[in-house]
N, C-alpha and C positions, 0 to 999 in steps of 0.2 A: 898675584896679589889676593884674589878671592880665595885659592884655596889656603893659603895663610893666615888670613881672617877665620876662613871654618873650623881651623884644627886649631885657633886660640880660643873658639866660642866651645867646639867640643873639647878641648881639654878642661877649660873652666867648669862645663859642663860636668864630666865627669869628674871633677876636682869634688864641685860641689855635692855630687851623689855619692862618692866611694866616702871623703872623709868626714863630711857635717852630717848626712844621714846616717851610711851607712854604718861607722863609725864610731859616731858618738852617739847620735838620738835613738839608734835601736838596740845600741849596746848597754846604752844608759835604761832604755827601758825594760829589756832584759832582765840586766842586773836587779833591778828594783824589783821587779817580778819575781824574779827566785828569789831576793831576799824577803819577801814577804810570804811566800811559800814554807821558807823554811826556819822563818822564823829570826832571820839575822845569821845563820850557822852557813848558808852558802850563798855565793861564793866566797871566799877566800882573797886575799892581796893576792897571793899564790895562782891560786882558780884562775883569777880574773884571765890571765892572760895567760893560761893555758888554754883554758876554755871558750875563748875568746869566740870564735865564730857560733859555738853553741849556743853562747848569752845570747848574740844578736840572731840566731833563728828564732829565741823565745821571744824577742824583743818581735820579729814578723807575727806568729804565734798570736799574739796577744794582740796587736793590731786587726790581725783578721779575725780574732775573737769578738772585738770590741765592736768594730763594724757589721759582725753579723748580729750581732745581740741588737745592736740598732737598727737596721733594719726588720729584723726580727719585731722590736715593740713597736716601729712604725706600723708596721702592716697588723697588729692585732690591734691599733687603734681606730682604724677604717675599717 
């Protein structure tokens, strides 16, 4: 019975990491990223899911950009 319970908490688990983040929120931020890079010209309908694992590295990318810039202006404020 317990280990029944854990493999429906971890699969939930990873349900919600592989398809709501990993997915959509870093794909989606990704995309947004290159398209403002490039001005609207990439990616593509086409792109999109070619490229799909590319977008969401830019989507981590841009996360760890944004978290270092913040701690970055924290610590010149002290």
């Amino acid at each position: 019975m317990r280990e029944t319970i854990e493999d429906a908490v971890g699969a939930t688990a990873r349900f919600i990491f592989k398809v709501i983040i990993w997915d959509f929120v870093l794909f989606q931020l990704g995309r947004a990223v290159m398209m403002i890079a490039a001005m609207g010209r990439y990616p593509t309908r086409k792109g999109c899911e070619q490229f799909r694992r590319r977008i969401q590295w830019v989507g981590i990318a841009t996360l760890v950009v944004l978290w270092l810039a913040i701690a970055a202006f924290n610590n010149l404020r002290h």
